[in-house]
Every structure is written in C-alpha cells, then in structure tokens.
C-alpha positions in Angstrom: -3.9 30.6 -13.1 -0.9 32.6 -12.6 0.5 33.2 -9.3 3.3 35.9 -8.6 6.7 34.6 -8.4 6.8 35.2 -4.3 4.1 32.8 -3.5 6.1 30.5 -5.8 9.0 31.0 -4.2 7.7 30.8 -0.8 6.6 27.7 -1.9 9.6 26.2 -2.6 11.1 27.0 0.8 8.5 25.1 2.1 8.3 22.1 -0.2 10.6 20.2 -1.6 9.6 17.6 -4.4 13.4 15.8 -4.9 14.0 15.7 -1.2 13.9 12.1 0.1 12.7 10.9 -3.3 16.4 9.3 -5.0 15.0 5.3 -4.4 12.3 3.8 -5.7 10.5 1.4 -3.6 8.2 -1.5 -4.0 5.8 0.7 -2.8 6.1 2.8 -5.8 6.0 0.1 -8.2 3.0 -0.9 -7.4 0.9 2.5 -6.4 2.0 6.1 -7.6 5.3 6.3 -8.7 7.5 9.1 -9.4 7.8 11.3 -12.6 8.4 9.3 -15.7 9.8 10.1 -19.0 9.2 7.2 -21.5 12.0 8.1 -23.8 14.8 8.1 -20.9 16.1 4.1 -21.8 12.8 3.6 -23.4 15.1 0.2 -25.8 15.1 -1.5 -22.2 11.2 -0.5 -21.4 10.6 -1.5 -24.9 11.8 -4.9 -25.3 10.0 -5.8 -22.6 6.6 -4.7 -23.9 7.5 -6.5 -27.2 8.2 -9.4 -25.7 4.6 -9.0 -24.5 3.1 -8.6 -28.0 5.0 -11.9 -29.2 4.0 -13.7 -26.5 0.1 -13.0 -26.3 0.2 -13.2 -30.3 1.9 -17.3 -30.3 4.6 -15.7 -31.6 7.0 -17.0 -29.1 6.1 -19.0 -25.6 8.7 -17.6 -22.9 11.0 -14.7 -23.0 13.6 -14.0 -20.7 15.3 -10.2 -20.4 17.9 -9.2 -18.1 18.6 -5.5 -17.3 22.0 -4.4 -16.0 23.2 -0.8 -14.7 25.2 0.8 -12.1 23.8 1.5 -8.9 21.5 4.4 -9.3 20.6 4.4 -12.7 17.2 3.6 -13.1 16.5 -0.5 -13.3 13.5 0.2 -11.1 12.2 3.0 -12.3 12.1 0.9 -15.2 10.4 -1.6 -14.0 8.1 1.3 -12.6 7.3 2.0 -16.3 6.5 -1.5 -17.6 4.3 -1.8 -14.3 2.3 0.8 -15.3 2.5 0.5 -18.8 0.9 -3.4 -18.5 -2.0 -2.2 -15.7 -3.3 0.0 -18.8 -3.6 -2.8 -20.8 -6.0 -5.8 -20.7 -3.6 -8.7 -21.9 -1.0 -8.9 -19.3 -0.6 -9.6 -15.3 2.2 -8.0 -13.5 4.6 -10.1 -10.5 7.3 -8.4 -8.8 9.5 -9.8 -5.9 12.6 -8.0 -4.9 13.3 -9.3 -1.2 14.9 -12.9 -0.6 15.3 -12.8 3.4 15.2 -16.6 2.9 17.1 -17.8 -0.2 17.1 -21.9 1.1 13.2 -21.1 0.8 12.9 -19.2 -2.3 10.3 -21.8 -4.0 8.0 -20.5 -1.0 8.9 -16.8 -0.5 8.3 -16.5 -4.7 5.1 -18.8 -3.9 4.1 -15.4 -1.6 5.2 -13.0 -4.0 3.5 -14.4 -6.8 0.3 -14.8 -4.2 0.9 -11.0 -3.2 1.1 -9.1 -6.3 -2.0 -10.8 -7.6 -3.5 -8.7 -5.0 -3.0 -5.5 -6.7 -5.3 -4.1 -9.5 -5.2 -4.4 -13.1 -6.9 -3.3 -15.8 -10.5 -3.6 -14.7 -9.6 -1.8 -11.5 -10.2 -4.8 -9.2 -7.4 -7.1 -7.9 -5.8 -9.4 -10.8 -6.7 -12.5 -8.9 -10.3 -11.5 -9.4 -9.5 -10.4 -13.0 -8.4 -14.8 -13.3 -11.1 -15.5 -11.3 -14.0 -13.8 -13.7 -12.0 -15.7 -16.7 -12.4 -19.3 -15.6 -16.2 -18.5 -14.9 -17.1 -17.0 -18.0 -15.2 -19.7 -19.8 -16.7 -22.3 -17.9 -20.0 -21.4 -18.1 -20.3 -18.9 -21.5 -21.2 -16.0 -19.6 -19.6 -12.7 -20.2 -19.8 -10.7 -16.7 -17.1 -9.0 -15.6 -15.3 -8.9 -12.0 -16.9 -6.1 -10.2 -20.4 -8.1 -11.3 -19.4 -11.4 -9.9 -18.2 -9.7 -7.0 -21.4 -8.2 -6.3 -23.2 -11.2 -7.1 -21.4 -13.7 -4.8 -22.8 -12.4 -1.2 -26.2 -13.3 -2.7 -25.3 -16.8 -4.4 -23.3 -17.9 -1.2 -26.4 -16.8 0.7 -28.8 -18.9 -1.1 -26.5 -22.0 -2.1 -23.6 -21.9 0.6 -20.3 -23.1 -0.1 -21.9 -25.6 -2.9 -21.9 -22.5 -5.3 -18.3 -22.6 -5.1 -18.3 -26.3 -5.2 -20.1 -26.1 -8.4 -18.1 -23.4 -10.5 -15.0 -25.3 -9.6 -16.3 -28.4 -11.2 -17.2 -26.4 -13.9 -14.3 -24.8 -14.8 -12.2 -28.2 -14.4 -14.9 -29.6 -16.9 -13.4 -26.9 -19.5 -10.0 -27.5 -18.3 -9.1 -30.7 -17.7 -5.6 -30.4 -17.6 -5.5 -28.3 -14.7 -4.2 -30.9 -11.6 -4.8 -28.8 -8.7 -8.6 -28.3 -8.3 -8.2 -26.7 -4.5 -6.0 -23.9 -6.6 -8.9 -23.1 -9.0 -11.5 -23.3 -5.6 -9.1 -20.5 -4.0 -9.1 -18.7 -6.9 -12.8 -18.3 -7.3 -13.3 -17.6 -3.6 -11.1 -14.4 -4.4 -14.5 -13.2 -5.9 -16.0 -13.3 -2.4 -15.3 -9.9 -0.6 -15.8 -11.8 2.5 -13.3 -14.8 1.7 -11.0 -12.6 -0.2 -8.2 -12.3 2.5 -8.2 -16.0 3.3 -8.2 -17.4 0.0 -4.7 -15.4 -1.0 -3.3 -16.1 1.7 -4.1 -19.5 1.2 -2.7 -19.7 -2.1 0.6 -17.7 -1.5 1.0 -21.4 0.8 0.4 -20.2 4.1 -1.8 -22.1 6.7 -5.2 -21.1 7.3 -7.4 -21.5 10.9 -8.2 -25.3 10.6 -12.0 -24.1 10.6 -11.2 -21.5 8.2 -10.1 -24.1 5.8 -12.6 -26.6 6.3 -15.4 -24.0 5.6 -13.6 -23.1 2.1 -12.8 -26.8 1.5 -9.2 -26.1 1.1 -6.2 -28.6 3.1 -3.4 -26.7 4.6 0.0 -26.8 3.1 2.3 -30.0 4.6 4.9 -28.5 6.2 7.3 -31.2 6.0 7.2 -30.7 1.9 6.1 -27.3 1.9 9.1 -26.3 -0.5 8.1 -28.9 -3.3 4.5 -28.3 -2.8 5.6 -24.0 -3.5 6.9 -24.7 -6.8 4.1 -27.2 -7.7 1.5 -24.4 -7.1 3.4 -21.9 -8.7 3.9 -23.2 -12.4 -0.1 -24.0 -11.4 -0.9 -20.9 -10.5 1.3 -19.3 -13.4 -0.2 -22.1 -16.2 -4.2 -21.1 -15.1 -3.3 -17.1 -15.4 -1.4 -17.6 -18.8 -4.8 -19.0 -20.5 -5.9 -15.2 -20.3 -2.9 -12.7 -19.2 0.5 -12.8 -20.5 2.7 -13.2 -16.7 5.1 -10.7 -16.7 7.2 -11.7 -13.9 10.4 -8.9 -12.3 13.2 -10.2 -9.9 14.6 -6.8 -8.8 17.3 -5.9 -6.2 19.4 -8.6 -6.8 23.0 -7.5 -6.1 22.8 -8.6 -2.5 25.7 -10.8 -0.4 23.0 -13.0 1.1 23.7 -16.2 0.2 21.7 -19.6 0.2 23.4 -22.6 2.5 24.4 -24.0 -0.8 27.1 -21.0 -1.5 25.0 -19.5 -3.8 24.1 -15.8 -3.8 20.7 -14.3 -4.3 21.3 -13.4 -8.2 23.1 -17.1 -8.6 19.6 -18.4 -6.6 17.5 -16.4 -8.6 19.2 -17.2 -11.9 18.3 -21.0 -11.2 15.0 -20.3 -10.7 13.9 -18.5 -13.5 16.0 -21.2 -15.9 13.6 -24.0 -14.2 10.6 -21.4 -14.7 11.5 -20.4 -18.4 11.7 -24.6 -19.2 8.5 -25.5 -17.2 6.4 -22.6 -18.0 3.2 -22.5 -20.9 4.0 -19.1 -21.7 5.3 -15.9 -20.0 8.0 -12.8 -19.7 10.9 -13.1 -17.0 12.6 -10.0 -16.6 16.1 -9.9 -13.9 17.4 -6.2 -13.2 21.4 -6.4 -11.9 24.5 -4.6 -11.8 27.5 -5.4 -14.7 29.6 -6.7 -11.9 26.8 -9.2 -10.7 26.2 -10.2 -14.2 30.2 -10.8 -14.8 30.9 -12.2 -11.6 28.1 -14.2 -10.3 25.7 -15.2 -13.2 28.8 -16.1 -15.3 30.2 -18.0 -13.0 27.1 -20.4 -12.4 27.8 -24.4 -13.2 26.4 -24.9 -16.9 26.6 -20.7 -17.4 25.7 -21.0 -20.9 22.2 -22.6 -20.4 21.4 -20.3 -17.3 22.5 -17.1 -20.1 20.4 -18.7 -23.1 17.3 -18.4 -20.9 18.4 -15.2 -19.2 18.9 -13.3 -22.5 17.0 -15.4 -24.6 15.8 -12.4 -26.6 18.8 -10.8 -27.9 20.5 -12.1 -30.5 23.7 -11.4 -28.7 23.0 -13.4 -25.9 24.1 -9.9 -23.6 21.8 -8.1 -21.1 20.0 -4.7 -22.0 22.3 -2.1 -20.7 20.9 1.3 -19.6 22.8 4.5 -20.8 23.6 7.5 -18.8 21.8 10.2 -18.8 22.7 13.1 -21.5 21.7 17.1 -21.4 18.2 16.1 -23.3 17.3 13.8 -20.4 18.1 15.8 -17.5 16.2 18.8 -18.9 13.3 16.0 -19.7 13.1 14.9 -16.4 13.5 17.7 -14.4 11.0 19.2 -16.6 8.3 16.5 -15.6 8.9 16.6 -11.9 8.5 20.1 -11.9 5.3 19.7 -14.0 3.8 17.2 -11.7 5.0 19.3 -8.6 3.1 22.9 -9.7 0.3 21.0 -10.6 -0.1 19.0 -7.9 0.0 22.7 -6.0 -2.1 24.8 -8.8 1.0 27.0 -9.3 2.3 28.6 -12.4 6.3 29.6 -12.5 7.8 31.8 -14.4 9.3 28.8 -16.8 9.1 25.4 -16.9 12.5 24.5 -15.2 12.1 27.2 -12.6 13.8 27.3 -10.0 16.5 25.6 -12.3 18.4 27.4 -15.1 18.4 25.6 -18.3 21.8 26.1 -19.1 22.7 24.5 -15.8 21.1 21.3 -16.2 22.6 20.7 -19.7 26.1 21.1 -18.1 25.7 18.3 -15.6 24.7 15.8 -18.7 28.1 15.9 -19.6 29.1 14.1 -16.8 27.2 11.3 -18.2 25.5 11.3 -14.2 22.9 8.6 -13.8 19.0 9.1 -12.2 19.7 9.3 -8.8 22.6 12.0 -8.5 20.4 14.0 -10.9 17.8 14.3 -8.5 19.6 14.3 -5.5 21.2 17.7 -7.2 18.1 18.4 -7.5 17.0 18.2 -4.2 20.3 20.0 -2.3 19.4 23.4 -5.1 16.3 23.4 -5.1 15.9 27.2 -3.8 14.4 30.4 -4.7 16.3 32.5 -7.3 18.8 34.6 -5.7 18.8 32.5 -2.7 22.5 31.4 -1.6 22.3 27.5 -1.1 24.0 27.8 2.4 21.3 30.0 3.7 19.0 26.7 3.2 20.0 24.4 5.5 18.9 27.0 7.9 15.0 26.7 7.5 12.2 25.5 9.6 11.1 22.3 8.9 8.0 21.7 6.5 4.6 22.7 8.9 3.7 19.0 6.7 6.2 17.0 9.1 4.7 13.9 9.9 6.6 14.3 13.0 6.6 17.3 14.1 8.2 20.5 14.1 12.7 20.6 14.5 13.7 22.7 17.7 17.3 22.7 16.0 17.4 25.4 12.8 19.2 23.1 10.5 17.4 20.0 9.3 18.6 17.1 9.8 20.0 14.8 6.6 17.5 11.7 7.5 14.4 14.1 8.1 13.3 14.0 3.9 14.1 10.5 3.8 12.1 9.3 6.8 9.1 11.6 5.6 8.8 9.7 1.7 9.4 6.1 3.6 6.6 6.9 6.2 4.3 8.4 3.1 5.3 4.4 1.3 4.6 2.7 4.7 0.9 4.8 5.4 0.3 3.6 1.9 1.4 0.1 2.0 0.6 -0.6 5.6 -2.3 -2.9 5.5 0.0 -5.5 3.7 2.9 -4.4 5.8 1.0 -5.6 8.7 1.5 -9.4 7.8 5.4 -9.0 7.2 6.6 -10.1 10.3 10.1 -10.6 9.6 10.2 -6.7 8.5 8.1 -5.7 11.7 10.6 -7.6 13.7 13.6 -6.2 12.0 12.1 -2.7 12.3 11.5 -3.4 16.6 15.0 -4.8 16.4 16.1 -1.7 14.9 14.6 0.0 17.6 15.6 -1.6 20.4 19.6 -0.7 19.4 19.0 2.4 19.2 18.1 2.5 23.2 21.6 0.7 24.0 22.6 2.2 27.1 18.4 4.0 28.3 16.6 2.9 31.1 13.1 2.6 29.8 10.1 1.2 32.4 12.5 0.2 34.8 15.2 -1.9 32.0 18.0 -0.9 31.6 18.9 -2.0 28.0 22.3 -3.5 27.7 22.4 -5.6 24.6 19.9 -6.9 21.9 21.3 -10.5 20.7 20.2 -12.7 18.5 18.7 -16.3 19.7 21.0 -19.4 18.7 18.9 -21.7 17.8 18.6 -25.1 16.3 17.3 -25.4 12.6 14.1 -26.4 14.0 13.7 -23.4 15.9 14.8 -20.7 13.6 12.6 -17.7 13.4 10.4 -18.5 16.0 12.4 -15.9 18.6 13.3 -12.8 16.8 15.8 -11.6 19.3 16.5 -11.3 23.2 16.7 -8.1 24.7 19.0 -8.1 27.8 19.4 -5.5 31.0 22.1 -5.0 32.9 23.6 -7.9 34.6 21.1 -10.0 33.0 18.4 -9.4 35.3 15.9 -9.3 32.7 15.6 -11.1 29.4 13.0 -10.4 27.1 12.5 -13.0 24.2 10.0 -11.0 21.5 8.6 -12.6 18.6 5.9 -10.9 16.0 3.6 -13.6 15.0 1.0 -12.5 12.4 0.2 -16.0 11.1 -2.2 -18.6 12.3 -2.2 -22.3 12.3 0.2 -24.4 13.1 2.8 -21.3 13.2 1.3 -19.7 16.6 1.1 -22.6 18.4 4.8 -23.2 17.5 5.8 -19.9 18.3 4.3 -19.7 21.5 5.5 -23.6 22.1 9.1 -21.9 21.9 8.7 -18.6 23.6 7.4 -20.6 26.9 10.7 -22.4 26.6 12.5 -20.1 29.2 15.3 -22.4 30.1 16.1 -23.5 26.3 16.2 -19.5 25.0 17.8 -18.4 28.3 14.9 -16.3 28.9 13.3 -14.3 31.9 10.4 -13.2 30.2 8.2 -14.0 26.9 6.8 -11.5 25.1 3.9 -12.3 21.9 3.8 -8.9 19.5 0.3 -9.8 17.8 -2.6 -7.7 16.2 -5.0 -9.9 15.1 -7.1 -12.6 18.3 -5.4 -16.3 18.2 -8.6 -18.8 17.1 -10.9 -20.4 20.0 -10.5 -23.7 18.1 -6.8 -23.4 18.1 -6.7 -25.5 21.2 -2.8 -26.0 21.3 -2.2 -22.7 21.1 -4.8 -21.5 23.4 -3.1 -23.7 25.9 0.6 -22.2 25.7 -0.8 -18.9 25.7 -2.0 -19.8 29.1 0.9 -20.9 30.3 2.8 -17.4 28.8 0.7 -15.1 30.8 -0.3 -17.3 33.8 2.1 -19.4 34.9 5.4 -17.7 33.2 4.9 -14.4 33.3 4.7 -13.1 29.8 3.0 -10.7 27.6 0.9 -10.4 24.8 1.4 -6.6 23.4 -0.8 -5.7 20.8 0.5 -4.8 17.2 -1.3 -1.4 16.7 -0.5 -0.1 13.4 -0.1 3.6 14.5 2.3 2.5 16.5 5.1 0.4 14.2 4.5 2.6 11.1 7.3 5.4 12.3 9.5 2.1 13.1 9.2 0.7 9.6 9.8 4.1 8.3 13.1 4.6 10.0 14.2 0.7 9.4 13.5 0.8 5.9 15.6 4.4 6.1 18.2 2.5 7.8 18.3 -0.9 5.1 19.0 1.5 2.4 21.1 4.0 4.0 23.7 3.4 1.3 21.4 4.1 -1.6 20.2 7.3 0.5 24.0 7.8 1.3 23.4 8.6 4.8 25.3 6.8 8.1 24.6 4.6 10.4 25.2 7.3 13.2 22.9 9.9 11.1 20.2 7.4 11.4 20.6 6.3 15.0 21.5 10.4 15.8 17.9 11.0 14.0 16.1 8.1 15.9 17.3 9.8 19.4 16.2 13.0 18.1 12.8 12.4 17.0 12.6 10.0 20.2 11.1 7.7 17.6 11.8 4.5 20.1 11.8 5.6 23.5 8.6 7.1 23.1 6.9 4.8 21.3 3.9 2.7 22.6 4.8 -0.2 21.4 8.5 -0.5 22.5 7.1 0.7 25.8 4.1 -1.4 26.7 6.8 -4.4 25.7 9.7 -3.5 28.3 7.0 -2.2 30.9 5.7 -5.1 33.3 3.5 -8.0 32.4 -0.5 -7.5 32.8 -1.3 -11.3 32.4 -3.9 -10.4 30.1 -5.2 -10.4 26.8 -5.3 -7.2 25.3 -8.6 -5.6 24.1 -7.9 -4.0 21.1 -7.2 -7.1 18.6 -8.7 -7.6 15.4 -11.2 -10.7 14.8 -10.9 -10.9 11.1 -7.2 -12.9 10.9 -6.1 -10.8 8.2 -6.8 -6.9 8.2 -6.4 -6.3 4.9 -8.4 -3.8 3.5 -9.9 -4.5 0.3 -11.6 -1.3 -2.3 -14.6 -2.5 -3.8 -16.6 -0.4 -6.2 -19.9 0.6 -5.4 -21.4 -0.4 -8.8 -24.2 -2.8 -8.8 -25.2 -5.9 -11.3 -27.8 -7.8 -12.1 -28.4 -11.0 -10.4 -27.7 -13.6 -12.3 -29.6 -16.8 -11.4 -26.6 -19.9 -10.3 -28.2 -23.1 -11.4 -27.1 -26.3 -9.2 
C-alpha cells in the first residue's frame, strides 16, 4: 500500500531506526539482530561456514579462525551472521562468550558460557541442549523422535517410572558410548528434556551448585569447590566431545581487546589465546573462531611465550598463517546497507516511501564510501540525518521525544544524547532479562552504578557520601559487592546480590553478618528467588541478619533493576556509543532513574526484619517456550 509522503515523513520525526542502534550486543547475537547484508565481508562469514562443511564432512577435525578490525567495523555483526546462518541449519551448535569479569577463572566462566548458550534454540526450535539430549536417546535406543516429542513425553514417563526412567536412558546411552567418562554429564543432559528439571539441570552443568535436595532428587553431586577450576575444564572438553557426535561446535570469543588482565600478567586476548590452543589440541572436532583488533593481534597474541604454536592453532586455516581482515566499507555497501535497514524499517511500519533510500539521497551515501568509513559511523550518520526532506538538521534536535519512550515523555525540547541509547539497551535487557536475572556480578555493577550517581542526595534519611569497594581477603572476594557510606560514617550499608544457592548463600550471608570484619553498620541481602528450608546453615545466618543485626533482605524484582542494567550497560560502553561519563550520570539525574527507583530505595530505607513476600519458589526463574504440539506416547520399558 502506498502512503503519501507526509504520513512518511511524520513518521520519521517520530521514529528513528539508526538511533541508539551503532553496537551490537550479545543480546542481538543470539535473538533479532540488526539488518544484514551477506555480501558486506561475506570472505570472513564465509570461511567460517566452510570450515563448518570440512569439519561435519571428516574433512578436517578442528579449525581455528581469527578475525581482526578496527573498532567499529563489524567483527560482531559478523558473528551475528554466522549465528544465524548455523541456527538454519541442522549440523552445527552455536557458543558465544564475550565477557571475562574473571580471567584467573576462565576454565569456569567458559564452563557457564558454554552451559548458557546451549540454552538458546537451534534448528528444531527448541533449546540445543535438548536438540543433544534427543540425539543420545535415539542413538541409544534406535528410536527416531524428535525433541519437542520427548519433551512432551517425559512428564508422563517420570510420572509412572520416577527418576529410574532417567536412571535407565543414561545407562543406555553409556552402553552405546562407552568412552564417554562422565555419566552424571550425560544424566544432566537428558534431564534438559524435562520441562520441569530443565533450569536445574543447566545450571548444574554450567558447574554451579544446586539445593543439596535438588541434587539428590536428579542424582547429580555438586561441584567441589576446592577443585572447581580443573573439574570446569574436565566437563567442558566432555560436554564439547558428547555434542560433536551430532553438531559441529562452533565456538566465538568476542570482545577481546580489553586491559583486564589475569594475576598471571596476562590479558584477556593473551588468556583467551591459551585457551583455545589447549581446546583446538584436546578437542574431537570443532570451529574456534577469536574476533580482535590489529593492534591486539600485533601486540598481545604475538607476544605470547611459544607465539608460533598459539598462531598455528589461531589461524590454522589460512595458508598464510594471518587473521581474516575485514575491509572498509565502499559506496556499494553503504547504499546496500542503508538500503536494508530502511527495508526492514517501512516494513516493520507497513509504509511505502517514495524510493528505497528515502529519506537519504543516493548520491550522498556513495560520497561517504570514499572515506573508506567502517559500520558504525555509517549508521551513526545515519541516525544524526535521518529527517524529512527539506528539513534543516538543526531544527531536529528540537523535537518531542518518541510518545514510545519507555520512560516517559522529556520536559526539556532537545533530547538528550543518552535517551536513544538507553531505549535499544532497555529493549536488549526486556528481552534478555530472564537470564539477566542470574548475573549477579552485572546486577551488582548496575546497583553500584546507581548508587554513584546519588553522591552527595539524601535518600530515606542517608545521606550518601561515598560508595567503596570492600578490601577483602582472597577468600572473601565477591561475597560484598560494595559499601555504601553516609556522612560521617554513621551508616554503612554492605549489599551483596546473591542469586545462587548452595554453598554460595550461606557463604554470602556468613560474610555479610561479619560487621566488625567489613566495617559494617548494616547488611543488606538483594535476592529474588526464597533461600531452601533444608539449607540449614544458611537459614541460620539469615536469622541472625535480620534479628539480631539488623539487616535486610530486599527483594530483586525485575521491574525494578531492568532501567539499572539499561543505563549500566549504557555506561560500560560509553566509548563505543561515544558518549561521557557526565552525559550518562547528567541522564541518570534527569530521568531520576536511581533516586526513584524501588529498589535503591527499599535498600537505603530502614530494616523491616522480615522476609519479604514477593520471592520466587522455583530457584531459577527462567522462563522456558515450549510448543504446544503433542506426541504419541511412547511406552519406556524398564
């Protein structure tokens, strides 16, 4: 249908596609994703879906690639690609990790990253864990169901046989597959199957501890802390070895070009660049693919002790023994991609303009490839003239915000330069939240985050003078995520998110009780989910928090931290977004995105001593699609 230019126009006041939109986030490589255009780098896309075919034909057994550009020229949207690419396909499974807050425990945070992207969907639109899961059966026992059946079938056989149904298709499948070492790992990954035990088994195999009862009823033994790091990579080349009998693992490190670095010296591409070397030597078969700058190439992986080895396995694909280097864009792929956002955008919107590149002029876009400019300056042009025709770009800036504000509606006429960022990284977070929710190093960063921005407010009665970090020992570490402090130290507020169960609670609470050690006045528990009746140790100290110390429980809601994590992860890339500190705390105050929020609130306000009511009993609230289709029941014979 054709619409007259006006209502397009008015439009295009109103919304603006490129705005906000410059970064691709994890979010995006695993859900919707922006606009793609296969032939923009497609030798770099390409190689990697080769690598694929050789690899699920015997052709070769591992293949490592390594992608290097400057900052902003598409090495995740990439990535995007070749995620979406593979989810088409039947013969591949897709891992992506691109954040090391821990690089002396990388075994363990790729352990969780391997666990977590499992979780998404694959080809047979249920979660690729269950995808595994359906494999080992139908080997095991020369069926030929498919996911979604066994998943419908599983309430009924667990019914009718209890857990010895479980019991009995592990012992099958090791039958078939006798070199597999780990039987609990195959048991976890045929209670995946179980829409009920879903949620506990992954997180059981990305090596976190479940509710002693919990485990018991799954017959799986928590992870040994003491060894937890050796036990990480032992699962993972398991865990990797059982998927590569049916899926080709296609496995990204992104995001590298960091300064964290491990205790060792090393920095997270160096860390990184070790791992996948021991990965490519110990794994059956598989794709490792790195994304980097040039300079972290030159400088870091080149610089590694025995280089040459590290490279060989890096770029073990090209005959040159270089990484695949992405081009700038030229005039053909600017008018290409604008092109296909603007597609997407007036469909999306049922709108017909007068040309394809409308508002743009052609003639416009094909200048600025001659700069040779990369992705991200292309849109971000994009998104500061992106106006009517005949509109002057200064007039613009003076516009009411979008009545699709998430937020709300500016009383200032100009809108401010963090407003279209903070509305894409809330739109990631609603998307994402469920598995958000058990980040609690990014839910304490973002309440951190928060919490500086009040430096200076009175808020229920505090007057907040400083947020510092806890010195602690080794031992301690992460148990405290910070200390807020009034004026003249009157009150100190030790907060800690704790999302996991186990041992981890009762530790956590162990140290937040600890008022003299953490120079503390007050402990406060940030917590969504109820702490275990069973978990008797840390029943105990949560007693003694709100009885005898005068602490607080506060309860994680997630309508309350999503605006947080939007304006954090604003805030982590506010260089990519190129945007200022003081723009970001300016839009914080604005928005009154912490003062007003609940959750900051209800944790500076005074103690109740009570639970609070509004907890959820499941221990991990993650929501899981299921399809509605039905099977028929197949009879389990024990």
């Amino acid at each position: 249908m054709t619409v007259t230019t006006f209502t397009i126009d008015d439009l295009i006041r109103n919304q603006n596609p490129f705005a906000g939109h410059i970064v691709v986030r994890p979010q995006q490589i695993w859900g919707k994703s922006f606009p793609d255009v296969p032939s923009i780098n497609a030798h770099a896309s390409n190689a990697v879906f080769d690598a694929v075919d050789k690899v699920s034909k015997g052709k070769r057994e591992t293949v490592g690639l390594t992608i290097t550009a400057e900052k902003g020229l598409g090495k995740s949207h990439i990535i995007s690609r070749i995620r979406h690419r593979l989810q088409t396909e039947d013969n591949s499974l897709f891992i992506y990790m691109s954040k090391y807050d821990n690089l002396n425990q990388i075994k363990s945070l790729f352990l969780q990253s391997v666990a977590s992207s499992l979780r998404a969907f694959g080809s047979q639109k249920v979660m690729q864990w269950q995808e595994i899961a359906a494999a080992l059966i139908n080997e095991a026992k020369q069926w030929n169901y498919t996911p979604q059946q066994y998943i419908n079938m599983y309430p009924g056989w667990l019914s009718q046989h209890s857990t010895k149904a479980i019991v009995h298709l592990t012992e099958s499948v090791l039958k078939v597959k006798p070199e597999i070492t780990n039987p609990y790992i195959v048991k976890a990954i045929l209670w995946t199957l179980s829409p009920v035990h879903i949620n506990y088994a992954s997180y059981w195999l990305s090596g976190l501890e479940l509710a002693q009862s919990q485990a018991e009823a799954m017959g799986l033994p928590n992870p040994k802390s003491e060894d937890r790091e050796a036990e990480a990579l032992s699962n993972v080349r398991q865990i990797l070895d059982i998927t590569s009998y049916y899926r080709v693992p296609v496995i990204c490190f992104d995001e590298l070009d960091i300064a964290d670095a491990a205790d060792n010296g090393f920095l997270a591409a160096q860390v990184i660049a070790n791992l996948v070397k021991d990965l490519y030597n110990s794994l059956k078969q598989g794709v490792l693919l790195l994304a980097m700058y040039p300079r972290t190439w030159e400088d870091q992986i080149k610089a590694l002790p025995e280089a040459e080895a590290v490279i060989d396995r890096l770029v073990s694909d090209q005959a040159d023994r270089q990484p695949i280097k992405l081009s700038f864009l030229n005039s053909d792929d600017i008018v290409a991609l604008v092109n296909q956002w603007l597609q997407d955008f007036y469909e999306e919107y049922q709108q017909t303009p007068p040309h394809p590149l409308y508002p743009f002029d052609e003639t416009k876009l094909r200048e600025l490839g001659k700069s040779r400019p990369t992705v991200r300056s292309v849109l971000k042009w994009c998104a500061e003239n992106f106006i009517p025709n005949g509109t002057n770009v200064d007039d613009t800036a003076k516009v009411k915000a979008s009545n699709t504000d998430p937020i709300g509606t500016w009383t200032s006429t100009t809108i401010h330069p963090v407003k279209p960022y903070f509305n894409s990284e809330l739109a990631n977070v609603e998307a994402s939240i469920d598995s958000l929710m058990e980040e609690q190093e990014t839910m304490g960063n973002a309440l951190w985050l928060a919490f500086n921005s009040l430096i200076g407010e009175t808020v229920e009665g505090v007057t907040i003078e400083d947020i510092e970090e806890i010195k602690a020992s080794t031992a301690d570490d992460g148990y405290i995520d910070f200390r807020i402090v009034d004026k003249n130290r009157k009150v100190r507020i030790g907060v800690t998110v704790v999302q996991q169960d186990g041992k981890f609670i009762g530790a956590a609470l162990n140290r937040l009780i600890d008022y003299r050690r953490f120079d503390l006045t007050r402990g406060c528990l940030v917590r969504s989910k109820n702490i275990n009746p069973g978990a008797g140790l840390a029943r105990e100290r949560l007693r003694i928090l709100l009885k005898e110390k005068g602490g607080e429980w506060v309860s994680l809601q997630s309508q309350d931290i999503k605006p947080l994590l939007a304006i954090y992860f604003v805030w982590y890339n506010k260089d990519s977004y190129e945007l200022t500190e003081e723009e970001v705390f300016d839009f914080i105050e604005q928005k009154q995105l912490a003062i007003n929020n609940p959750l900051i609130r209800e944790i500076l306000s005074d103690p109740s001593g009570q639970e609070p009511t509004n907890l959820t009993d499941d221990g991990l609230p993650i929501s899981i699609p299921q399809s509605i289709a039905t099977a028929d029941y197949i009879e389990l014979n024990l």
